[in-house]
C-alpha positions in Angstrom: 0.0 0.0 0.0 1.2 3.2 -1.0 0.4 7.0 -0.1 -0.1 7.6 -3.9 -3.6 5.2 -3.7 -4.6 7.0 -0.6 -4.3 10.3 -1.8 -6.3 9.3 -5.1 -8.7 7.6 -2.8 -9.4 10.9 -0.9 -9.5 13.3 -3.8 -12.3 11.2 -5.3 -14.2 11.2 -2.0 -13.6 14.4 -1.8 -14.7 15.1 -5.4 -17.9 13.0 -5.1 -19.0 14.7 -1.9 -18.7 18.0 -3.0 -20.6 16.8 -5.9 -23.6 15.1 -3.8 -24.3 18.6 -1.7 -25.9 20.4 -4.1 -28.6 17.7 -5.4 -28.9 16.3 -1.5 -29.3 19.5 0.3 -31.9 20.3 -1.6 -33.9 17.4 -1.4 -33.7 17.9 2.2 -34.5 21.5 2.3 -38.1 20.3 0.4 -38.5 17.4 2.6 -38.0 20.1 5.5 -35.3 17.5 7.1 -34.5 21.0 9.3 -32.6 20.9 12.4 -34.5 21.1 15.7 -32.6 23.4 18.0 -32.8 22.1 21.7 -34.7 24.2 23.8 -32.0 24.1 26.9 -29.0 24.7 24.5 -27.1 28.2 23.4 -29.8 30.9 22.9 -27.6 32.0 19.8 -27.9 28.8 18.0 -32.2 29.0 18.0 -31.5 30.7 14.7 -30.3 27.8 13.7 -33.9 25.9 13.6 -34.6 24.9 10.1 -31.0 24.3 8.4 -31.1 20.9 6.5 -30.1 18.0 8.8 -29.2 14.4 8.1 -26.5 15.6 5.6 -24.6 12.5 6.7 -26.0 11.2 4.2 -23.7 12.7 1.7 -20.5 11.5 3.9 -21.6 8.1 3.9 -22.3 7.9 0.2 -19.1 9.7 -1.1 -17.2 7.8 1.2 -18.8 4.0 0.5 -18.6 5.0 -3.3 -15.0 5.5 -2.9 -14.3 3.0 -0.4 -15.7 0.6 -3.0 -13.9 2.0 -5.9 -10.1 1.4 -4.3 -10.5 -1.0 -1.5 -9.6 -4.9 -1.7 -12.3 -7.8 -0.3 -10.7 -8.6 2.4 -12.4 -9.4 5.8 -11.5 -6.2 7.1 -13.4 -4.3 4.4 -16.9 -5.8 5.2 -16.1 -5.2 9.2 -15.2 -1.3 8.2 -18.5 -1.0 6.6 -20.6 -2.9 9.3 -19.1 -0.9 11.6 -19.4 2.5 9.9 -22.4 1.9 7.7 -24.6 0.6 10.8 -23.7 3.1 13.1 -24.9 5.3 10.3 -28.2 3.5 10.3 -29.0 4.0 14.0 -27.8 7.4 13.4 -30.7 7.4 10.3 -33.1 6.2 12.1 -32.4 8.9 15.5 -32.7 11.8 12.7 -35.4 10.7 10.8 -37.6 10.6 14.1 -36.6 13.4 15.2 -37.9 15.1 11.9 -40.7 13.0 11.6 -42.2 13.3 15.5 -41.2 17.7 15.1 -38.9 16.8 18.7 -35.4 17.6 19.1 -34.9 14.0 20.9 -35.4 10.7 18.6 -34.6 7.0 19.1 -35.0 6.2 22.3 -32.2 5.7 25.0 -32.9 1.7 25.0 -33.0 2.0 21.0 -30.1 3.5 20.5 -28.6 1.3 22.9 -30.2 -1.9 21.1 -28.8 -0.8 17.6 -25.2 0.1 18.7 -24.7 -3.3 20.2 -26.4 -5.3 17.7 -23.5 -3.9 15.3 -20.6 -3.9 17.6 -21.8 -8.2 17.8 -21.7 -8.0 14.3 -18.5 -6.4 14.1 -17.1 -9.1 16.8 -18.5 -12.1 14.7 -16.5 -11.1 12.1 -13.3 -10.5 14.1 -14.1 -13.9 15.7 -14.6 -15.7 12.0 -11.4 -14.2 11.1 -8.9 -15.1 13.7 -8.1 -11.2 15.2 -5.7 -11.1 17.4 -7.1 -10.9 21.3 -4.0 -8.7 22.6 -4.0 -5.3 23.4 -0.7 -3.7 23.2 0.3 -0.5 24.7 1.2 2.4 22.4 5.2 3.1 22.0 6.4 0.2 24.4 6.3 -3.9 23.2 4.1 -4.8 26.3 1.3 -6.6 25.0 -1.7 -8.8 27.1 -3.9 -11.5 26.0 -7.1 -10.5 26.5 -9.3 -13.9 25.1 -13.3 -13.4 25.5 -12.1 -10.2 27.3 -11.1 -8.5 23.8 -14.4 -9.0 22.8 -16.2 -6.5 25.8 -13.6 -4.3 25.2 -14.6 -4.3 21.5 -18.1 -3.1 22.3 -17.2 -0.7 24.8 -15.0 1.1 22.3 -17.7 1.3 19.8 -20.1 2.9 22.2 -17.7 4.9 23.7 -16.2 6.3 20.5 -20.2 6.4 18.8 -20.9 8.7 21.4 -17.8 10.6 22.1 -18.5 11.9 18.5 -21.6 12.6 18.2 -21.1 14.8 21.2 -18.4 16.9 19.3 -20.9 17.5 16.7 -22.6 21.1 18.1 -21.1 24.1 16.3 -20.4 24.4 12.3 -17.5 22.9 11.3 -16.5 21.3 14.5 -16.7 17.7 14.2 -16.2 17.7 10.3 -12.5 18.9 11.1 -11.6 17.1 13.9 -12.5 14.0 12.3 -10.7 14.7 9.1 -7.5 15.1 11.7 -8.0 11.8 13.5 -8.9 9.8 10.6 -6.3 11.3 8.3 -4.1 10.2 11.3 -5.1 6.7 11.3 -4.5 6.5 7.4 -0.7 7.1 8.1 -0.7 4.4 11.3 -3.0 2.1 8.2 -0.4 2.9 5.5 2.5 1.9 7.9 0.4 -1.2 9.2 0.2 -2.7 5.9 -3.4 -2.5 6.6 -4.9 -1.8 3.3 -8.7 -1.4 3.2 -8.3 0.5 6.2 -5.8 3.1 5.1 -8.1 3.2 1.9 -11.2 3.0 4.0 -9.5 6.2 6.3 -8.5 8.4 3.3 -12.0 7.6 2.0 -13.4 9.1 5.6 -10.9 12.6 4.9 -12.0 13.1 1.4 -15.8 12.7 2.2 -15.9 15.3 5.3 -13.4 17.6 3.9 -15.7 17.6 1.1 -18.8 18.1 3.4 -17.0 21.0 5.2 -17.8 23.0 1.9 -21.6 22.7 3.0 -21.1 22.7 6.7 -18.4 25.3 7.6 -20.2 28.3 9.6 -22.3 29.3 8.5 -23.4 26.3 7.6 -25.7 25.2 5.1 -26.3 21.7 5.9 -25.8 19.9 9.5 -24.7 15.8 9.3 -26.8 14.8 12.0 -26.4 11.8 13.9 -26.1 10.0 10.1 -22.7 11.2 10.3 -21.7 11.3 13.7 -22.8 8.0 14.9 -20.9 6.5 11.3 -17.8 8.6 11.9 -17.6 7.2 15.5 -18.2 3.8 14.8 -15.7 3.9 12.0 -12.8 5.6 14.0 -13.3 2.6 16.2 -13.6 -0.3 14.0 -10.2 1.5 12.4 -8.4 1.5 15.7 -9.1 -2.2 16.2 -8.1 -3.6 12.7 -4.7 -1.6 12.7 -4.4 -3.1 16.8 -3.9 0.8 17.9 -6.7 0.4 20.1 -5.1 2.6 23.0 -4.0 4.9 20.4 -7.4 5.8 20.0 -7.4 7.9 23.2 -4.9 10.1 21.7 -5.7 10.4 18.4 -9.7 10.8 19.0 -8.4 13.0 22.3 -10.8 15.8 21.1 -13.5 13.9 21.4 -12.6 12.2 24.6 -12.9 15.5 26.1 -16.4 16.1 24.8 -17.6 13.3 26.3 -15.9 13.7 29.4 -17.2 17.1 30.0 -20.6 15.5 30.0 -19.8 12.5 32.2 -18.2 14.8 34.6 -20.8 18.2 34.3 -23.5 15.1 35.0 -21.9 13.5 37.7 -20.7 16.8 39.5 -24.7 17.8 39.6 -26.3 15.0 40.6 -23.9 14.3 43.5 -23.4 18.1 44.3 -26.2 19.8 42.5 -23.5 21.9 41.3 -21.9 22.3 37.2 -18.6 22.5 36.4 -19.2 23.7 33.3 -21.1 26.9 31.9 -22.9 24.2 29.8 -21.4 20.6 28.0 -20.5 19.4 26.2 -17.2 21.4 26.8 -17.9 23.0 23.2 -20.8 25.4 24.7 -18.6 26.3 27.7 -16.2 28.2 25.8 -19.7 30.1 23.3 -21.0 30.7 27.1 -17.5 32.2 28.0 -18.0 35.0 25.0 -15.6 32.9 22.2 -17.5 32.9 19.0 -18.3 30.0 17.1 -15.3 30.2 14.9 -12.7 30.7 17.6 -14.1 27.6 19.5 -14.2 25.5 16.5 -10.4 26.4 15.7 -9.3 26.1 18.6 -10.7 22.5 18.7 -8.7 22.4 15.3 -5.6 23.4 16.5 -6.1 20.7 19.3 -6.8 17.7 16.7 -4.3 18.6 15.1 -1.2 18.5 17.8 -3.5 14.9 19.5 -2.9 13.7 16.0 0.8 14.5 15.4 0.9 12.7 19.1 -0.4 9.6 18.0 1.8 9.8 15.2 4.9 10.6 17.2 3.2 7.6 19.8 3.0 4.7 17.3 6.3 5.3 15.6 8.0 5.0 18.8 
């Protein structure tokens, strides 16, 4: 595997997606697939309520087209779409509910939880079929342990961690569709040096699609991705973590979004056991809006901070 194939594989990802926008954005605009701004969120995004939604739609296809085009058959190419494609489902399904219903929440908690888990099983069949390799190994050191059926939990507990750990980044314009860009583009490097094929083709497919996206969806934007893209993104990023056996690497690489999601676990548990909030609001996103930052400081600011987690991961696995 080369970089050459990558690069081709992003430019036409990123070709297709910027292709797809303005025939999809459209179509949701007339199907009135608008956002529904949360009542209990930033005042200044209410204005907000309308723009087209589910646009992670148009990652998905641009990157699956392309994915398709340049990847080989191997096992790991049917787990990278399980993975991505079915967390884009439940992420479907969660939009198209919410747009449906006119409410700004949509699959249920139990629903959500059913359909995650029903592809992270899917996702560990295959890895099972195929013989994976049940160690984790620790990120610039040759410690390694054998994890057996253990692997396994930790499998699904990365995909619901990552899922969600995303799809909390995604809240201003721009945000998530950089950071991920970062990370994955990351991963296509630690793919590349690997010799893991589909997934450094699979990765570069991922950067050309949300670069291409970010035409549409940098502020202001004109199309949102929903949890379509989100929920796909995250369970991609995860499923790429565990075929390349970087599964620690994750933390670093993904470390943006490990600090949305934190800021939630932690502005939750610091109210219920103290009725008090750490943050002005979470995730940590909206803290820095309530502090006075605009929308485009925050969101490169957040750049900036993928950017140095993913030269870390970088600087981490070639140790």
């Amino acid at each position: 595997m080369d970089y050459g194939s990558v690069l081709l594989t992003l430019g036409v990802s990123f070709v297709l997606a910027v292709l797809l926008g303005p025939l999809l954005i459209p179509l949701l605009r007339r199907m009135k697939f608008g956002q529904q701004v949360r009542d209990d969120g930033p005042q200044s995004h209410l204005k907000k309520s309308g723009t087209p939604t589910m646009g992670g739609i148009i990652i998905m296809l641009a990157l699956t087209l392309a994915f398709l085009k340049f990847s080989e058959r191997g096992f790991e190419f049917w787990a990278l779409l399980v993975a991505c494609l079915g967390f884009g489902l439940v992420g479907f399904l969660d939009d198209y509910i919410k747009i449906a219903f006119k409410r700004s929440l949509g699959l249920t908690a139990k629903q959500k939880l059913f359909g995650q888990l029903l592809f992270s099983i899917l996702f560990c069949g295959i890895l099972y079929a195929n013989d994976h390799p049940t160690t984790l190994g620790i990120p610039g050191t040759h410690l390694s342990w054998q994890l057996g059926w253990g692997y396994y939990v930790l499998v699904v507990i990365m995909f619901f961690a990552s899922s969600n750990a995303v799809n909390f980044t995604d809240g201003l314009d721009g945000l998530l569709s950089g950071t991920s860009a970062l990370a994955f583009g990351a991963f296509s490097v630690v793919a590349v040096e690997a010799a893991e094929p589909q997934s450094a083709v699979f990765c570069a497919a991922v950067v050309g699609a949300v670069l291409g996206f970010l035409v549409y969806n940098a502020h202001p934007a004109k199309v949102f991705m929903g949890d379509t893209g989100s929920l796909g993104l995250g369970g991609g990023i995860a499923a790429v973590a565990i075929l390349t056996k970087t599964e620690i690497l994750l933390i670093v690489i993904g470390g943006v979004f490990v600090l949305e999601m934190l800021s939630v676990i932690l502005q939750v548990a610091s109210f219920k056991t103290r009725g008090k909030r750490i943050f002005k609001m979470s995730p940590i996103h909206h803290h820095f809006e309530l502090s006075g930052w605009s929308e485009w400081r925050v969101v490169a600011v957040f750049w900036l901070a993928g950017l140095i987690l993913a030269a870390a991961g970088l600087f981490l696995y070639k140790m």
